[in-house]
N, C-alpha and C positions, 0 to 999 in steps of 0.2 A: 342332827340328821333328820328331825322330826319335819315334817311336811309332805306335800305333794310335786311333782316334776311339772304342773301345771302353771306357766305363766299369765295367763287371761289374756291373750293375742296370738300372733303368730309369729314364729321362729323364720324367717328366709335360709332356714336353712332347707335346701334340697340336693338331692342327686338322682338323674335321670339316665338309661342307658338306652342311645339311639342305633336305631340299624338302618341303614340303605342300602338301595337297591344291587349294589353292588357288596352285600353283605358285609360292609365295613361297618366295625360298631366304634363308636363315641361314646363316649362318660361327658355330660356336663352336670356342674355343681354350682354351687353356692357356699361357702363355706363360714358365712358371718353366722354369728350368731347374736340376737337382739334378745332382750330381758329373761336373760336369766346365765348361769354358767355352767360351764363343766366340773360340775362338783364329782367328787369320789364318790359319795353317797348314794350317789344318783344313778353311776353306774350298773351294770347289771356283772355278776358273777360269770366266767367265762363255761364256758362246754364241757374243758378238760377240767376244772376245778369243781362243776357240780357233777361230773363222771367219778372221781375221784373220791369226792364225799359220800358218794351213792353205795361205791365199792365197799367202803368203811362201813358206814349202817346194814349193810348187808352180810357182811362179817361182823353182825351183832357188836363192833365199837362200840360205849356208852357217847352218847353225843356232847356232853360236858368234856370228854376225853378229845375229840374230835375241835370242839369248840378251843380248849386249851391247846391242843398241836397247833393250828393254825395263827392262833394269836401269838403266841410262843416264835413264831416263826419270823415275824417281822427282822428283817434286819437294816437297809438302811434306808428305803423307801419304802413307802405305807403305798399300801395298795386295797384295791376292795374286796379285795377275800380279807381279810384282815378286820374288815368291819364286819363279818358274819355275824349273826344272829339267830337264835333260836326258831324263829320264823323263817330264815333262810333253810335252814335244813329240815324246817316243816314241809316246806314248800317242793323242796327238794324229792324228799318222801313221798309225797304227791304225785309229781311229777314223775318219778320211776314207778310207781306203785309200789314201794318199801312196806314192808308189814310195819308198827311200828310195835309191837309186841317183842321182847327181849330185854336184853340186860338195860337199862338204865342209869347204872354207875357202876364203875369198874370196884368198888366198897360195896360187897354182897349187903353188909348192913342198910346204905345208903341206899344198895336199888331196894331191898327188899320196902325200904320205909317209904320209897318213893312209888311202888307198886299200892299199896294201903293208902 
């Protein structure tokens, strides 16, 4: 999963949406895609699944707890929530303005030593 979404060229992939004068609108595309593919990886995490995660950190969840539900979850296609990652729910935090001040591990031991 390690790299960048960076090809060194350009993708023909496009979609444009036209309107004429008669307020009719058009979609035209392109739909090839030239060096590189549609990796999982690559994806981006959907609205309702970073809405979801948000809800959880904000109901002080420990994120390792949140980390473990979702991967736990897979059943018979792999999807990119699935690939989450500690930075995905940094980001996430970020992105809601999440305090990230709370519990840490749902093992008061574990958050405490993870607080120190």
């Amino acid at each position: 999963m390690a790299g960048i979404n960076k090809i060194n060229g350009n993708c023909p992939l496009k979609m444009g949406v036209c309107e004429d004068i008669e307020s009719k609108e058009t979609v035209e595309f392109t739909k090839t895609h030239v060096g590189h593919k549609i990796d999982l990886g690559r994806m981006k995490i959907t609205r309702e699944e970073k809405e979801d995660i948000a809800i959880k950190l904000e109901n002080k969840i420990p994120v390792e707890a949140i980390l473990d539900d979702i991967r736990n979850s897979v059943n018979e296609k792999l999807e990119r929530i699935h690939l989450i990652t500690q930075q995905d729910v940094k980001n996430i935090k970020e992105e809601y303005n999440i305090n990230s001040d709370g519990i840490l591990d749902a093992n008061d031991v574990v958050s405490v030593t993870k607080w120190i």
